[in-house]
C-alpha positions as CSV (number, residue, x, y, z in Angstrom):
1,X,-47.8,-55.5,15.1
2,X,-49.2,-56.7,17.9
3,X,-52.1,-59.4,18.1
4,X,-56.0,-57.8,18.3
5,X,-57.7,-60.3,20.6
6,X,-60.7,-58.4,20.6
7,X,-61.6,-59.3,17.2
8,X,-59.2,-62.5,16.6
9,X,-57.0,-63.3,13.9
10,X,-60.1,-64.2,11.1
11,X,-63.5,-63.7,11.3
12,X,-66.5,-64.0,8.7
13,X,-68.1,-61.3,6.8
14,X,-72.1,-62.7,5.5
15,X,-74.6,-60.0,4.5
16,X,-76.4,-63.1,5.1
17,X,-76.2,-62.9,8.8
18,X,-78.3,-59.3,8.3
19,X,-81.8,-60.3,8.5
20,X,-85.6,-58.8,9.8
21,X,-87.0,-61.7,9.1
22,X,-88.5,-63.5,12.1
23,X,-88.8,-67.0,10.0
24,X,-85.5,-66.8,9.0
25,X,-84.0,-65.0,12.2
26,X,-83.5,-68.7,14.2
27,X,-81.2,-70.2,11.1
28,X,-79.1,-67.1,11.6
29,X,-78.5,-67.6,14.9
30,X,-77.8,-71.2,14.8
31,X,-75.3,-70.1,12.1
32,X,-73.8,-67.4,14.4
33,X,-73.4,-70.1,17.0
34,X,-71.8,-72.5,15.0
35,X,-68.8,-69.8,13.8
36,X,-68.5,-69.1,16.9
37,X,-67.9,-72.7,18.0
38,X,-65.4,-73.0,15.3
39,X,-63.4,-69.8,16.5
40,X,-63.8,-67.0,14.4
41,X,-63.0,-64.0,16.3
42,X,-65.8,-61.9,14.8
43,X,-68.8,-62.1,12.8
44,X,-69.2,-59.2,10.2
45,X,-73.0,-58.3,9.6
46,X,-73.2,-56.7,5.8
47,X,-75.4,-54.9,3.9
48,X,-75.9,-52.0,6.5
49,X,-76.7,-53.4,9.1
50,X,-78.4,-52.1,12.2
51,X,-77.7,-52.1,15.8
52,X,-80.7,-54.3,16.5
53,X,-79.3,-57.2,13.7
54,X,-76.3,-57.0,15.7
55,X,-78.1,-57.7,18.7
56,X,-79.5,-61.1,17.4
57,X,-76.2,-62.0,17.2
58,X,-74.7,-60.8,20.2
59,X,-77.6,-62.8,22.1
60,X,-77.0,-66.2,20.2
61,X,-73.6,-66.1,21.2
62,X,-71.8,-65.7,24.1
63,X,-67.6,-65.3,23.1
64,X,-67.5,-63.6,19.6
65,X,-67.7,-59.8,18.6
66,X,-70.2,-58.7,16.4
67,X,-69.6,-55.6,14.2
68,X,-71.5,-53.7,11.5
69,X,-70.0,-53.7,8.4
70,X,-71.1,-51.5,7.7
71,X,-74.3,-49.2,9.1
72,X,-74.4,-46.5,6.8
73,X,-74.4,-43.3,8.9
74,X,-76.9,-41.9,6.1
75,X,-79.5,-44.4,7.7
76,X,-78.9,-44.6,11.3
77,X,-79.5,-41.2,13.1
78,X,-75.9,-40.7,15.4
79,X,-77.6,-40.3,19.0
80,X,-79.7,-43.3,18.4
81,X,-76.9,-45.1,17.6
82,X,-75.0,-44.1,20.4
83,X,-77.8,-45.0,23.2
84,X,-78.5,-48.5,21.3
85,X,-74.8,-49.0,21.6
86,X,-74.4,-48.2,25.3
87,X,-77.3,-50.6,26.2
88,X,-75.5,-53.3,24.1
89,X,-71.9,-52.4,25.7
90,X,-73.8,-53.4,28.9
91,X,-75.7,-56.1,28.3
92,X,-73.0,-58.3,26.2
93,X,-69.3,-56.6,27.8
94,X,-67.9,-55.0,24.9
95,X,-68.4,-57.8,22.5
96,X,-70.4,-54.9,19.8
97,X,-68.0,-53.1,17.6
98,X,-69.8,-50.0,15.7
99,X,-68.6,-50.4,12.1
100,X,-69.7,-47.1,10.6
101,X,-69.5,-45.9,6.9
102,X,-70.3,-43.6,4.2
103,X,-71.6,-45.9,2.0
104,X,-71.9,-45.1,-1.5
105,X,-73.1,-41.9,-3.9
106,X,-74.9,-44.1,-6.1
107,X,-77.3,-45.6,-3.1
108,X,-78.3,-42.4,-2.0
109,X,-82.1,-41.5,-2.2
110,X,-84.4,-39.6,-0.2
111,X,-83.8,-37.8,3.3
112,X,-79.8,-38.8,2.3
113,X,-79.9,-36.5,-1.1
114,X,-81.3,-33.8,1.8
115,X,-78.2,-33.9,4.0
116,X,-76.5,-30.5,4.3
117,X,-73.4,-33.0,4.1
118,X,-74.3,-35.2,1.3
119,X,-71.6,-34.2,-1.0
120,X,-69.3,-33.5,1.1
121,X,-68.5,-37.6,2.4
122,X,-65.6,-36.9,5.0
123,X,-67.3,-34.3,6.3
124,X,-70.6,-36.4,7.2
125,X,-68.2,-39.0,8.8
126,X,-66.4,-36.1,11.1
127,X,-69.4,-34.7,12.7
128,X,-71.3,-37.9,12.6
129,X,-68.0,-39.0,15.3
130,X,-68.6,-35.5,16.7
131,X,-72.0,-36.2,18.0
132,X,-71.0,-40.0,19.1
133,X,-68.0,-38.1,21.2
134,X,-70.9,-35.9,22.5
135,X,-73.5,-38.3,23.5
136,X,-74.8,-38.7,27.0
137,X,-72.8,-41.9,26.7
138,X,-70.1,-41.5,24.3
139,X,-69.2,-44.2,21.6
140,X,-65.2,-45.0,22.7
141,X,-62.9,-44.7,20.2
142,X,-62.1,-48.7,20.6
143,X,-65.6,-49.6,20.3
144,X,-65.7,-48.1,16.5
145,X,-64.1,-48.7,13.5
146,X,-64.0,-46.9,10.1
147,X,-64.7,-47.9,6.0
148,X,-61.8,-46.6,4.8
149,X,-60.1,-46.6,1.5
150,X,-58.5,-43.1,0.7
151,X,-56.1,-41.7,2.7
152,X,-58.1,-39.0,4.0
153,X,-60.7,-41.3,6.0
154,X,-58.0,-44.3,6.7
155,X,-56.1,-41.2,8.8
156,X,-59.6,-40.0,10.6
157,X,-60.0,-44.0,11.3
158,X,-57.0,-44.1,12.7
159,X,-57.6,-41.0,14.7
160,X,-60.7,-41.4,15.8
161,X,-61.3,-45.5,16.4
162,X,-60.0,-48.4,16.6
163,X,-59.4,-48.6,13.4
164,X,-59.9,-49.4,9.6
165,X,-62.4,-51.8,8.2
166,X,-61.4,-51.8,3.9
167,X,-63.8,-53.6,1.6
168,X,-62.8,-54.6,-1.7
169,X,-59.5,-54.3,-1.2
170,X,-55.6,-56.1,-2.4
171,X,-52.6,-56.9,-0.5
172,X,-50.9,-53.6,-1.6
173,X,-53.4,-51.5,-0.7
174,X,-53.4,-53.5,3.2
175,X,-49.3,-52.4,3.2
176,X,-50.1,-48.7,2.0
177,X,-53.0,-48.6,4.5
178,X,-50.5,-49.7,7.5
179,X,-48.0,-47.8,6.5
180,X,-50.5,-44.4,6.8
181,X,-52.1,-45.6,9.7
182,X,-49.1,-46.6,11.8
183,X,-48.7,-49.7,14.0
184,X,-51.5,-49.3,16.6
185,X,-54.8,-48.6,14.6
186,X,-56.6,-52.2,13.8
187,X,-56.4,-53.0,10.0
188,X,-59.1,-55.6,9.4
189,X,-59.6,-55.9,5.2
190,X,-62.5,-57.9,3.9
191,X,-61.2,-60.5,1.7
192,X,-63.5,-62.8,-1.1
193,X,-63.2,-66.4,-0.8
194,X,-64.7,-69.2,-4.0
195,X,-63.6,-71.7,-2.4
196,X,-63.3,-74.7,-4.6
197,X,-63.3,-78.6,-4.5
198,X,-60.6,-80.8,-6.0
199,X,-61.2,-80.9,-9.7
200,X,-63.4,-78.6,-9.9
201,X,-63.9,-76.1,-13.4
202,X,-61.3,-73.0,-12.3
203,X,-63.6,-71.4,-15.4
204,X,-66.7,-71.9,-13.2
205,X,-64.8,-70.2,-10.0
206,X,-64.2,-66.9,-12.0
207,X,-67.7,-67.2,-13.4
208,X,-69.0,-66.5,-9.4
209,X,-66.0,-64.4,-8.6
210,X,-67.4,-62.2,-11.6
211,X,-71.3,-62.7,-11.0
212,X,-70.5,-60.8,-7.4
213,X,-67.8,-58.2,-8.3
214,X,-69.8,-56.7,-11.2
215,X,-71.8,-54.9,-8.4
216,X,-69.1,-53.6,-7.0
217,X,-67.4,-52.4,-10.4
218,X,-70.4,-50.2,-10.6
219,X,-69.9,-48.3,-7.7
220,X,-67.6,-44.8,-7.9
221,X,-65.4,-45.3,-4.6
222,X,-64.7,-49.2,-5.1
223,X,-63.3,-48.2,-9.3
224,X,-61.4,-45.1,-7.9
225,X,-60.0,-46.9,-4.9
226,X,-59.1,-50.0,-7.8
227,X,-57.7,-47.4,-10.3
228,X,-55.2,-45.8,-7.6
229,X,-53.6,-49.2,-6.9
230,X,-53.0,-49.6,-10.9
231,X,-55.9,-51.0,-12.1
232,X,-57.1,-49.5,-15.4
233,X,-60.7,-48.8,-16.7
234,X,-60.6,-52.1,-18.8
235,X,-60.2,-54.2,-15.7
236,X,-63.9,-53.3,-14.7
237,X,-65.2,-55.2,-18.3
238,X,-67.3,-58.0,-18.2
239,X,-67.2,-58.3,-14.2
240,X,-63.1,-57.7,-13.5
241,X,-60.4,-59.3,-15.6
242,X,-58.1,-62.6,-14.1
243,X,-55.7,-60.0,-12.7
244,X,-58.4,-58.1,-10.9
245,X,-60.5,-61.1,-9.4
246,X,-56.8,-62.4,-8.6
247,X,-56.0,-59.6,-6.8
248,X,-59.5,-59.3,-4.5
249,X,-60.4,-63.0,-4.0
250,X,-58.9,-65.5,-2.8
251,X,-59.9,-68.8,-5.3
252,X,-59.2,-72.4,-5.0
253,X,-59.2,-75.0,-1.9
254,X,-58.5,-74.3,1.7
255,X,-55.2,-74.1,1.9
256,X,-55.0,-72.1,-1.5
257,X,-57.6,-69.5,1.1
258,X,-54.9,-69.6,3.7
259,X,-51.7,-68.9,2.2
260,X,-53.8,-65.5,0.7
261,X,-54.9,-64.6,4.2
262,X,-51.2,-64.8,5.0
263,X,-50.3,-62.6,2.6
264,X,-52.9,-60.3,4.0
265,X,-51.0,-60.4,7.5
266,X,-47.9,-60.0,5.7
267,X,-48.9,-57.0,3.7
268,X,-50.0,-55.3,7.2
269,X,-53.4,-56.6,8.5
270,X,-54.7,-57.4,12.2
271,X,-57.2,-59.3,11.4
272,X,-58.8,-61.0,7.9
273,X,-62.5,-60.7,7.3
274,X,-63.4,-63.4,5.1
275,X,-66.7,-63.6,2.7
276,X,-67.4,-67.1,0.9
277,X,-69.1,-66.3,-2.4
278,X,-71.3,-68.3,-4.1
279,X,-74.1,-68.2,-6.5
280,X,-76.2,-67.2,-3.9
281,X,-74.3,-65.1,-1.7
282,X,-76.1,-62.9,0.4
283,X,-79.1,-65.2,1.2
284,X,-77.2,-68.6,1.5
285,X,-75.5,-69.1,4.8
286,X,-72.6,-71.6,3.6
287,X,-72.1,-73.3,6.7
288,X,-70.0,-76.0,4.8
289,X,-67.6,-73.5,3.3
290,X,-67.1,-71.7,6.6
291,X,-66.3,-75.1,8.2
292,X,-63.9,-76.7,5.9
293,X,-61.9,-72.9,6.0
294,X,-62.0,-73.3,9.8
295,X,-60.0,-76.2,9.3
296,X,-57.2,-74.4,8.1
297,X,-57.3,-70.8,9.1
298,X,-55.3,-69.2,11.9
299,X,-58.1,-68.7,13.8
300,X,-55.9,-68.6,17.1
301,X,-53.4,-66.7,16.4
C-alpha cells in the first residue's frame, strides 16, 4: 500500500483544537504550530468542526493538513461548504481536507429531525456528495474523506473520496475495512492513546480510558459497529470491559503507543490518527503527551 504523503504517516486527532473562542483561539494555534514542528502529518479538528476552525489552523501553520473530523453534514449546508472550501484550496494549496460525516441519531435536534433524509443516513451522505460534485467549484474527490464504519458508506468513501476516516475503531475492523475498500482509497483510523508514565497505577489508566468511552458506548452506530466485530452487549457495562478498552486504545508508555500504531499499519491503515485522553480531554491541549509520542512515532514514514 503505498505511502499517503498528503496526510503523513500519524497525525493528531484534539476536539480541543475546535474552538470559537477568541481568548482561547491564540493557545490553539501555538499548539497547532508546535505539532506541526514536531511532524505530524495532519491535525484532526473534532467535535464537528467547521470550515472556518479549520481555517485558524491552516493560517497558524504553514506545512500540515488540516481536516474536519468530522463536520456533520446535518450542520453545514453542502454549497456553503463547497465555496468555503474552494477559497481555502486557494489560499493554503490543498493543505484542507473536508472530513464529512453523518454524525449520530442520538444528536439530532431541530432543522436535522426536519431533513426529508433524516432517517435515511446513506442517503443524506449521497446527495450531500451530489451537490459538492455540482457546485460552481466542485469539492474533488481527493480533497474529501468519509466517516465510515459499515460497509455500505466505507464503499461510497471509497468511491467517492479519498477515502475513509473510522472512529472508534480495532485492528480487525482496519483489515476488514482495507480489504472492502481495496488498495488505493486512504484508510486513516482514529486511535485512543492514555499514555502512561513508568510506575504509574495501570488501574488509574483504564479509569480515563473508561471516563471517555462511556460516551461513546451510548451512541447506536459506535455499539453496532462494536457488536459486528464480536463484542457483546456486556462489553458496553460500566464504560467497556479490559478486552474492549484493549482493543480501542492504545495504554501504557510510548513505545507501548507505537508498537499499537504498528499494528494499525499492519492490519491495513495509511495513516494513524492519534487522540491522547485524559481527564480533561477535549479542553486540555496535552502538549506534553503529544511531544514525548513524537519521540517515537513514525512520523516520517
Amino acid at each position: 500500500m503505498a505511502y499517503n504523503a498528503h496526510l503523513g504517516r500519524v497525525g493528531i486527532w484534539a476536539g480541543a483544537l475546535r474552538t470559537d473562542d477568541a481568548e482561547r483561539r491564540p493557545q490553539v494555534e501555538e499548539a497547532a504550530v508546535e505539532l506541526e514542528e514536531l511532524g505530524y502529518g495532519t491535525l484532526w479538528i473534532g467535535g464537528s468542526p467547521s470550515p472556518d476552525m479549520a481555517h485558524q489552523l491552516l493560517a497558524a501553520t504553514s506545512r500540515a493538513t488540516v481536516g474536519t473530523s468530522i463536520l456533520s453534514i446535518w450542520q453545514h449546508a453542502a454549497p456553503e461548504v463547497a465555496a468555503r472550501h474552494a477559497q481555502l484550496t486557494d489560499e493554503y494549496g490543498g493543505r484542507f481536507l473536508l472530513g464529512l460525516g453523518v454524525s449520530h441519531a442520538e444528536a439530532q435536534t431541530g432543522h436535522t429531525l426536519d431533513h426529508p433524509l433524516a432517517d435515511r443516513p446513506y442517503s443524506a451522505m449521497r446527495s450531500y456528495l451530489d451537490v459538492l460534485d455540482n457546485a460552481a467549484r466542485p469539492v474533488p474527490a481527493a480533497g474529501r474523506a468519509l466517516a465510515a464504519l459499515g460497509p455500505k458508506m466505507l464503499r461510497l468513501a471509497a468511491e467517492r473520496s479519498l477515502g475513509a476516516l473510522p472512529y472508534l475503531v480495532t485492528t480487525q475492523h482496519t483489515s476488514e475495512a482495507r480489504d472492502l475498500l481495496g488498495a488505493d482509497p486512504v484508510l486513516a483510523p482514529e486511535l485512543k492513546v492514555v499514555l502512561q508514565r513508568p510506575g504509574a497505577d495501570r488501574a488509574e489508566a483504564y479509569a480515563t480510558a473508561r471516563g471517555y468511552l462511556s460516551f461513546y458506548l451510548g451512541l447506536a452506530n459506535y455499539r453496532n459497529s462494536l457488536l459486528r466485530l464480536g463484542f457483546a452487549e456486556s462489553d458496553f457495562e460500566d464504560g467497556g470491559s479490559e478486552r474492549l478498552i484493549d482493543a480501542v486504545y492504545a495504554i501504557g508508555d510510548a513505545e507501548a503507543v507505537r508498537a499499537r500504531v504498528d499494528e494499525f499499519f499492519a492490519a491495513g491503515a495509511d495513516h494513524v490518527a492519534l487522540q491522547v485522553v485524559t481527564p480533561n480531554v477535549g479542553t486540555e491541549l496535552p502538549r506534553e503527551e503529544w511531544r514525548t509520542l513524537a519521540e517515537a512515532m513514525p512520523l516520517n514514514g
